[in-house]
C-alpha positions as a Markdown table, in Angstrom:
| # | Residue | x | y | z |
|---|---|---|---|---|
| 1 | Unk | 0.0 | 0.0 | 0.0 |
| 2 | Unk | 1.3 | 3.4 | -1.0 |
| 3 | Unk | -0.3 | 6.8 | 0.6 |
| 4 | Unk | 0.1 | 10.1 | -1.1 |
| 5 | Unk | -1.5 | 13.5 | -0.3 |
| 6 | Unk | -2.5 | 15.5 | -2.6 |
| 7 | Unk | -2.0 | 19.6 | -2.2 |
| 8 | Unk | -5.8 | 19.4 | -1.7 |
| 9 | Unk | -4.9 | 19.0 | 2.3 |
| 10 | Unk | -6.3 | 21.7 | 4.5 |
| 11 | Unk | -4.1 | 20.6 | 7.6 |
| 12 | Unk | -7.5 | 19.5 | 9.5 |
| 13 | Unk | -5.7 | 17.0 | 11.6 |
| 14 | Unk | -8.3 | 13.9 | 11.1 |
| 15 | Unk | -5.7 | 11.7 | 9.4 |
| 16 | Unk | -3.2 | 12.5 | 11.8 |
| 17 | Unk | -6.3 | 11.6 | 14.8 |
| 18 | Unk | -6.7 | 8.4 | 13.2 |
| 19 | Unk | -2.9 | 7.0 | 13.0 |
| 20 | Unk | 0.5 | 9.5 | 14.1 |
| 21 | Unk | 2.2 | 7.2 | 13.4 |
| 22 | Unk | 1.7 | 7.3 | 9.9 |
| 23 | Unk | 0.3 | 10.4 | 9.3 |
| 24 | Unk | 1.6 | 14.3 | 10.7 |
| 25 | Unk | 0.5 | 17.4 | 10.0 |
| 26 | Unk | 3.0 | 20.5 | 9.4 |
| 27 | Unk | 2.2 | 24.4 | 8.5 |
| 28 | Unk | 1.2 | 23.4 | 5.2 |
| 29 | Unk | 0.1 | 20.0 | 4.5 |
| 30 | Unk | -0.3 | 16.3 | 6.1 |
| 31 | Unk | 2.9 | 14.2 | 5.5 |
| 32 | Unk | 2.3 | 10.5 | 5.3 |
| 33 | Unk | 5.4 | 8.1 | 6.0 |
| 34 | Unk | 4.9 | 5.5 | 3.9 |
| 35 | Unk | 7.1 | 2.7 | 6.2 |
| 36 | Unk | 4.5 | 2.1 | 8.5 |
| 37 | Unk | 1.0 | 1.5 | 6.6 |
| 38 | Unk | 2.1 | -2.5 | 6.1 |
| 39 | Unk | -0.3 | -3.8 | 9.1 |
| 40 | Unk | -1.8 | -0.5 | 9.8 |
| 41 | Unk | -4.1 | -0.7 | 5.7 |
| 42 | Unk | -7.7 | -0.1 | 7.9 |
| 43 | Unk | -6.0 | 2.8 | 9.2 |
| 44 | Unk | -4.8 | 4.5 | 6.2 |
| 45 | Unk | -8.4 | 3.1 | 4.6 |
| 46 | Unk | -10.3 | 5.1 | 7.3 |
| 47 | Unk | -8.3 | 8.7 | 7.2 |
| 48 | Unk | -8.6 | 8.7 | 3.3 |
| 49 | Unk | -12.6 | 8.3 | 4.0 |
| 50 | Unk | -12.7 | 10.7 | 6.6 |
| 51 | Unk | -10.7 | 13.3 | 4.6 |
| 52 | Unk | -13.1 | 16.0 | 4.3 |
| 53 | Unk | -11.4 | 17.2 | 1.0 |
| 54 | Unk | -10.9 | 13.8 | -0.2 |
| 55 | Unk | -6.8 | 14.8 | -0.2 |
| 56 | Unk | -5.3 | 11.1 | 0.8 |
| 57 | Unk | -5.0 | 8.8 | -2.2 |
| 58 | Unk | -4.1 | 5.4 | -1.4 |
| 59 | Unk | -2.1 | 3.2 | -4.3 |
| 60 | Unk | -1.4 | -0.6 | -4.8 |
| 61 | Unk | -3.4 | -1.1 | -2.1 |
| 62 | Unk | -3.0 | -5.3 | -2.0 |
| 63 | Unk | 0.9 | -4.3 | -1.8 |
């Protein structure tokens, strides 16, 4: 599974809620680190739902 986030972000912090350990949010956008969504794919599932400006795209998500 790959996460990206697009520019869309609007720093709202419910990513970062869901998982910190995968997900942060700085002055201008969330940063996702990628190393830690193996085991964690419901997480990263649920903060790209809950995006409210549908910013978190999620890739090869069987890999």
């Amino acid at each position: 599974m790959h996460i990206t986030i697009t520019n869309d972000c609007v720093n709202c912090g419910a990513c970062e809620a869901i998982n910190p350990k995968i997900f942060s949010v700085d002055t201008y956008c969330a940063k996702v680190d990628n190393r830690f969504t193996k085991g964690n794919e419901q997480d990263c599932i649920d903060a790209a739902l809950i995006c409210p400006v549908n910013a978190i795209w999620i890739d090869d998500i069987y890999n």
